[in-house]
C-alpha positions in Angstrom: 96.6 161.8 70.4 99.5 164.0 69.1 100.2 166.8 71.7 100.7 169.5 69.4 97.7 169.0 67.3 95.9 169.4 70.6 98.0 172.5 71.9 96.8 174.0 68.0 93.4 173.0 68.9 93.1 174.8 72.7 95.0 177.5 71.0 91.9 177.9 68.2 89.4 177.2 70.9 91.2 180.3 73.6 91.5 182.6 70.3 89.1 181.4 67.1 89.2 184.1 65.0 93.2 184.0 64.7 94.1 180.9 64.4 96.9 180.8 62.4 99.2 181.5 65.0 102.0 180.5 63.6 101.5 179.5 60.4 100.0 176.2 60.7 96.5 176.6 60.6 94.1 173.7 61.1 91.5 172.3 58.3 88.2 171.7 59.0 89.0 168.2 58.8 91.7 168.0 61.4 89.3 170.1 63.6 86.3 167.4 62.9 89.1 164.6 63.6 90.2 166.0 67.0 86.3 166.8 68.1 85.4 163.2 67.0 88.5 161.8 69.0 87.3 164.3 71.8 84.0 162.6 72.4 85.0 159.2 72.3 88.2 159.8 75.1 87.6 160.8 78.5 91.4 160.9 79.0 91.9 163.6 76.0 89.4 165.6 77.6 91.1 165.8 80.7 94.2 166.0 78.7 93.1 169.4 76.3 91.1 171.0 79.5 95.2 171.0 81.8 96.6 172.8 78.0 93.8 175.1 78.3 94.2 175.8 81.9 97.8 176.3 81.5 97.5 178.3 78.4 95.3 181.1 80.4 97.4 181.1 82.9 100.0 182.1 80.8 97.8 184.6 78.6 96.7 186.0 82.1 100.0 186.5 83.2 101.2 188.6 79.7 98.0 190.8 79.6 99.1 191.5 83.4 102.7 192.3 83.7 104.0 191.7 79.9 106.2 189.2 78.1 108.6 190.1 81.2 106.3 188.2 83.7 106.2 184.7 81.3 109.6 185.0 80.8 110.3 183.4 84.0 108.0 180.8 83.7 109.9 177.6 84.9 109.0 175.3 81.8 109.8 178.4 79.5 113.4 178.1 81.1 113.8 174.4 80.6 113.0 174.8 77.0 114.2 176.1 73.8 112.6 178.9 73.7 115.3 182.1 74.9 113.6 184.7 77.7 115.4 186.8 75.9 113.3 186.7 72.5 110.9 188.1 74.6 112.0 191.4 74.8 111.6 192.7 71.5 108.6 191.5 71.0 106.4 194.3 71.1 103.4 196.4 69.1 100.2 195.3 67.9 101.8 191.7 67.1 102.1 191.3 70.1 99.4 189.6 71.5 99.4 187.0 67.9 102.6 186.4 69.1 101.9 185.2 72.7 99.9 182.6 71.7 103.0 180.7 69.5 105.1 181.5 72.7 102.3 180.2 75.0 101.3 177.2 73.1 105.2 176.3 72.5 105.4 176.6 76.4 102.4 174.4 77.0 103.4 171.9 74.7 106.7 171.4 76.5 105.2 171.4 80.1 102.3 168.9 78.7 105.0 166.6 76.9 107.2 167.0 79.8 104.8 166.9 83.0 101.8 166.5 82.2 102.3 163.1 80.8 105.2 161.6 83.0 103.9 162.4 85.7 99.8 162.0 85.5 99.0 160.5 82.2 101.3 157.2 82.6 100.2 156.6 86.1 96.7 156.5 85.2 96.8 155.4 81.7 100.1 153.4 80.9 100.5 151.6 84.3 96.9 150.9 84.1 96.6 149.3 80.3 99.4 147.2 81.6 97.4 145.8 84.6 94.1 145.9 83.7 92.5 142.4 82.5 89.3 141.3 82.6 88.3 139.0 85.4 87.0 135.4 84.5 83.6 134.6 85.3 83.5 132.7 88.4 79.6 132.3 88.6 78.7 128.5 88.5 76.1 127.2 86.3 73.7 125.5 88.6 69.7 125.6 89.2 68.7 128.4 91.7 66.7 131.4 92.3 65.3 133.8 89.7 68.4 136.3 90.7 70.9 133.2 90.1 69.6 132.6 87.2 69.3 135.8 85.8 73.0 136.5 86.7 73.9 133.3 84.7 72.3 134.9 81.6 74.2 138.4 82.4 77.9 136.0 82.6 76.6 134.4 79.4 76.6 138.2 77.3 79.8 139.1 79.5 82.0 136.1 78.4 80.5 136.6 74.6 81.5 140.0 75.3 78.5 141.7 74.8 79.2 144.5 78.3 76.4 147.0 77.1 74.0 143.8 78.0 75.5 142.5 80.5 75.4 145.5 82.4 71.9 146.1 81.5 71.1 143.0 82.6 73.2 143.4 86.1 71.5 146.5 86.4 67.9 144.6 86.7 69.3 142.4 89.1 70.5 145.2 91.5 67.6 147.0 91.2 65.6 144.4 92.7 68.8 143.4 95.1 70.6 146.2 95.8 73.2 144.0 97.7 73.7 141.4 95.5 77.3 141.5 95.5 78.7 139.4 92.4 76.6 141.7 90.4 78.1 144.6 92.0 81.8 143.1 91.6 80.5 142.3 87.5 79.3 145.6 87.1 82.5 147.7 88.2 84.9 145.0 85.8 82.0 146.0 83.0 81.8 149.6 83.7 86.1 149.7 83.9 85.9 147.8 80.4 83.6 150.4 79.1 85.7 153.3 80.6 83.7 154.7 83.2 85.6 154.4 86.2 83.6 156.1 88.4 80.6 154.3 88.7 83.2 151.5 88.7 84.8 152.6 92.4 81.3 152.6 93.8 80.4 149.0 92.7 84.1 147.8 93.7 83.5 150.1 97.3 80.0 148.3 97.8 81.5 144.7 96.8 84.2 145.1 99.7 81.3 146.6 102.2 79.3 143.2 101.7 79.2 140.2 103.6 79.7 138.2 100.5 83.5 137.9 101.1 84.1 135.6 97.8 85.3 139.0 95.9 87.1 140.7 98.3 90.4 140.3 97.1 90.3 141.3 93.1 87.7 143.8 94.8 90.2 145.6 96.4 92.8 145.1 93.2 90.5 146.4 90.7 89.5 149.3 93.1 92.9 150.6 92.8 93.0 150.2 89.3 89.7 152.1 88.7 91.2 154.9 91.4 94.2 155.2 88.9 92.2 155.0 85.4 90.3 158.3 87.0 93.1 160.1 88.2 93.0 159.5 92.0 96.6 158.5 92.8 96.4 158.9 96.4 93.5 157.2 96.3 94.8 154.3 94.4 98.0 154.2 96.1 95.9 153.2 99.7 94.3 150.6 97.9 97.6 148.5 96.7 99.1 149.7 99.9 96.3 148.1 101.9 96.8 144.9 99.4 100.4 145.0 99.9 100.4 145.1 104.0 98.2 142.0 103.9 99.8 139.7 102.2 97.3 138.6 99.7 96.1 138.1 96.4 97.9 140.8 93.9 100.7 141.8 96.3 103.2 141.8 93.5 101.2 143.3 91.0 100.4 146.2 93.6 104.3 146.6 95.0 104.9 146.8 91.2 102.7 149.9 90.4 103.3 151.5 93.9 107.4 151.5 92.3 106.1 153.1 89.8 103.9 155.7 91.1 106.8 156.4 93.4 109.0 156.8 90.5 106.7 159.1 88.6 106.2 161.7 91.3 109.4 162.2 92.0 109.5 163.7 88.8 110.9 167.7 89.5 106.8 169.5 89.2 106.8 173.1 87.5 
């Protein structure tokens, strides 16, 4: 989603009865467009709650000690923006005016940090990783469980993951360590974006004795760490893949380069 739309956005949320802060004041529609896109993205979410974080900060700091104390704001100094404008800004435009300064701030630090430095790891480095697993489940006659895992494959390969994870679901109800449909569920819930529930099916798959999905286990474990944020936790996971020897080693040393490379990136 475009960054400054969304810096307008936590602007109008932080101050909604001036929002036309600098001129640019959003329609109803654009407002509608970014709420829509709001509930259907975790990663925006997370994305417009770090703007407003850092935009309250840096209200915070004026209503404190003045334009003086923003002024030395270390992303303010990397920008465009002259500490120096600051100082004539004064009187009861004052505090209209600290929002355009404090939304041109955040837009740098989001465009600049923010997303070099947390939004590729978790989001670019995992698009260009993630695919979805084949299904390895053999047709063949067995129990009712067997069977009913079959049928779950059948919607997953057509796919259909709202049913096949329904259907996974009933099977781990009744076996709650029935570890293919653990190892199913977290590639279903990943596909769906839930990470979360996805690490505890991926942590219970390498806890079993079943040892037949152990391997992209551990692989898509780091993936899911990574899709939710949880670089250090993602990191241990390729690490662990990569100090083996196994399955994925490449694919891991590749995004451990890369997660090295993005946080040496200079923080504010």
């Amino acid at each position: 989603m475009d960054k400054k739309l969304l810096t307008i956005y936590a602007v109008f949320l932080e101050d909604p009865d001036n929002p036309d802060y600098d001129g640019t004041r959003l329609t109803e529609e654009e407002i509608n467009e970014i709420e829509q896109h709001l509930n259907n993205s975790d990663d925006t979410r997370r994305e417009l709650q770090v703007v407003r974080a850092e935009l309250r900060t840096l209200i915070n700091t004026f209503e404190k000690e003045g334009f003086a104390g923003i002024s030395t704001h270390p992303v303010l100094q990397k920008s465009q923006i002259k500490s120096r404008s600051l100082t004539y800004l004064q009187g009861p435009g004052a505090r209209k005016a600290i929002f355009a300064i404090a939304a041109a701030v955040v837009f740098t630090f989001t465009s600049l940090f923010y997303l070099t430095d947390r939004t590729q790891p978790n989001i670019t480095l995992y698009d260009n990783y993630f695919d979805i697993y084949p299904n390895l489940i053999p047709l063949s006659r067995g129990d009712e469980s067997n069977l009913q895992l079959q049928h779950a494959m059948v919607e997953y390969e057509q796919g259909s993951y709202s049913k096949t994870l329904e259907m996974l679901y009933v099977i781990l109800a009744a076996e709650p360590n029935n570890i293919p449909a653990h190892f199913y569920s977290g590639i279903v819930n990943l596909v769906k974006g839930h990470p979360e529930p996805a690490i505890v099916h991926f942590q219970k798959t390498i806890a079993g004795e079943n040892r037949r999905f152990l391997r992209p286990a551990q692989w898509y474990l780091g993936l899911a760490y990574m899709k939710n944020g949880a670089i250090p936790s993602a990191k241990h996971s390729f690490e662990l893949i990569v100090s083996k020897n196994v399955e994925y080693k490449q694919q891991s040393q590749e995004i451990l380069n890369s997660l090295d490379q993005f946080s040496s990136v200079e923080s504010p």
